[in-house]
C-alpha positions as CSV (number, residue, x, y, z in Angstrom):
1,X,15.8,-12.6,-11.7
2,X,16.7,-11.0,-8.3
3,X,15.7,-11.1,-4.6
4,X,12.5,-8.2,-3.4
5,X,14.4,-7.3,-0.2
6,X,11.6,-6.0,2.8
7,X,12.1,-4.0,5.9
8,X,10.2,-3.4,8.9
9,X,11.9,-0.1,10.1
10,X,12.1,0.5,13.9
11,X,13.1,3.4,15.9
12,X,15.7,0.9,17.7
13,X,15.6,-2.5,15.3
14,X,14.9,-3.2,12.0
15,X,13.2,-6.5,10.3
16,X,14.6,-8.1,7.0
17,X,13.4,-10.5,4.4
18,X,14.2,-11.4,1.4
19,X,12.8,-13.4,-1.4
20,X,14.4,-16.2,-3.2
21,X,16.0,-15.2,-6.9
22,X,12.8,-16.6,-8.7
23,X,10.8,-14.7,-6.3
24,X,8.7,-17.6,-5.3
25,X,9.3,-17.9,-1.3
26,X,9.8,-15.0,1.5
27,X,12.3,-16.0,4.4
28,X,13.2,-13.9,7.4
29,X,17.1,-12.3,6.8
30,X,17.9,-10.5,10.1
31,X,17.2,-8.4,11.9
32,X,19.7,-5.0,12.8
33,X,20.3,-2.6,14.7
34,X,18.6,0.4,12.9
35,X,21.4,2.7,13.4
36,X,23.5,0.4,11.1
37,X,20.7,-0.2,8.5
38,X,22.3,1.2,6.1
39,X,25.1,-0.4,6.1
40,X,24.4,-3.5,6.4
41,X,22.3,-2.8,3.8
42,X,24.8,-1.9,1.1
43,X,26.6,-4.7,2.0
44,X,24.1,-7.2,1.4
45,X,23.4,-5.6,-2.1
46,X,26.9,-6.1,-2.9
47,X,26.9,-9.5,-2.1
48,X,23.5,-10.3,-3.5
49,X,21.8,-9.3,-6.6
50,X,18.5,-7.2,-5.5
51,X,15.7,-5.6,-7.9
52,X,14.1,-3.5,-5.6
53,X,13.3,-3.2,-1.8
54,X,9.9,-2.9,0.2
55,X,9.5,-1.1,2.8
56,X,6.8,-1.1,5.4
57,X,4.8,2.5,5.6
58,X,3.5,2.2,9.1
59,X,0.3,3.5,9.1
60,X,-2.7,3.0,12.6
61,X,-5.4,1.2,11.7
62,X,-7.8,3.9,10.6
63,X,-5.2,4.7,8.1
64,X,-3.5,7.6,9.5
65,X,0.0,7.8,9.9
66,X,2.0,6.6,12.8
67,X,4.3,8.7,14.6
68,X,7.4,6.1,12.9
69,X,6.3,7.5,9.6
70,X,8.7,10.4,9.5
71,X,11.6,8.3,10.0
72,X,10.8,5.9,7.5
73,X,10.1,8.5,4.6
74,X,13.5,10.2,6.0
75,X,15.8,6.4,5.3
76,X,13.7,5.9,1.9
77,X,14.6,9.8,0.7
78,X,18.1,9.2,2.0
79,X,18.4,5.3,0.6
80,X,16.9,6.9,-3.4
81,X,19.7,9.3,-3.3
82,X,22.2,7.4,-2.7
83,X,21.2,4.0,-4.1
84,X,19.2,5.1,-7.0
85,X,19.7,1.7,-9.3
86,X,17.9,0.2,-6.6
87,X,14.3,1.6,-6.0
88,X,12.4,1.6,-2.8
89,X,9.0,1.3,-2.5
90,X,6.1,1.8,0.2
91,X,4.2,-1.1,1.2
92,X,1.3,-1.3,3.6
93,X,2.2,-2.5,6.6
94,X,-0.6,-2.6,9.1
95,X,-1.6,-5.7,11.5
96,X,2.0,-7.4,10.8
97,X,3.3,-7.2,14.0
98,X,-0.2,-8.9,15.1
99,X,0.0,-11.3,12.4
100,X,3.6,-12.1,13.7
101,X,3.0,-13.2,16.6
102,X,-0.1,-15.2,15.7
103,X,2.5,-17.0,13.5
104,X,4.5,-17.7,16.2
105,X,1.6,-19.1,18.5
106,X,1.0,-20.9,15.5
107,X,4.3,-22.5,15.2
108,X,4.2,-23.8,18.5
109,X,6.8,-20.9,20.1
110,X,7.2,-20.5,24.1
111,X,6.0,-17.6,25.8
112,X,9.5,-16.5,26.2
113,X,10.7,-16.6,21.9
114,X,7.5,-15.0,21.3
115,X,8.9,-12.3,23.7
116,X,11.9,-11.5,21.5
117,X,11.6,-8.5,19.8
118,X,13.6,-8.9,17.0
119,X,12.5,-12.1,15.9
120,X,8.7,-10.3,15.7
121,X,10.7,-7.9,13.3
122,X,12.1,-10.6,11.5
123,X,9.1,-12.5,11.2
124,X,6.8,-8.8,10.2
125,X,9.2,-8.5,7.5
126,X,8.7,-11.6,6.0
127,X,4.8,-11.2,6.4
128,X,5.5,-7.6,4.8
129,X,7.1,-9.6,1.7
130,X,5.2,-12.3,1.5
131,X,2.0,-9.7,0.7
132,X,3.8,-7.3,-1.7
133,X,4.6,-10.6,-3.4
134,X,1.4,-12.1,-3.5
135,X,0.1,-8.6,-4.8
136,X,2.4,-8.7,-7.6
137,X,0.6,-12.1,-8.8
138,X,-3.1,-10.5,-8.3
């Protein structure tokens, strides 16, 4: 098997995860500068074997879509063109940045780590994964 890859796209950073190859376990990857998303994107892919990727759709909570919308459908329309063997996929990703940082109070994090925001994308990503994969076993 291969790694399920997940993003949580910013207009400034972006959030990775990735799964283990059986797909069993979600761990926060890194988090990048989304101007170099990309990139850093296609060279993980050559380095790693990866079946698909998920991609937070960012959505407010009554469902409509937020204003980061647009530039998420424009990376996913530019990643399918140019990375077809590897499809991309919309995921639901509501409540993770809440859900993030609960995690961190949870883990016992000072005020001052739960302040860094690329950790909180990190640490949506893997919450982002960690659904899509429990979906998959629903």
């Amino acid at each position: 098997m291969a790694r399920i890859l997940s993003i949580d796209y910013g207009k400034k950073r972006t959030g990775l995860a990735v799964s283990d190859p059986l797909q069993i376990i979600a761990g926060g990857l890194a988090t990048v500068s989304t101007s170099q998303l990309f990139d850093f994107l296609k060279d993980y892919i050559a380095r790693e074997q990866v079946e698909r990727i998920v991609i937070g759709e960012p959505r407010q909570p009554n469902g409509q879509p937020s204003e980061n919308l647009e530039r998420v459908k424009q990376f996913v329309n530019r990643w399918r063109k140019a990375v077809p063997d590897i499809p991309i996929e919309f995921y639901d990703e509501r409540f993770t940045s809440v859900l993030a940082h609960q995690a961190m109070i949870d883990g016992g994090l000072r005020k001052k780590a739960r302040q860094d925001k690329a950790l909180v994308d990190e640490i949506s990503a893997t919450i982002i994964l960690e659904d899509y994969m429990r979906s998959l076993k629903l």
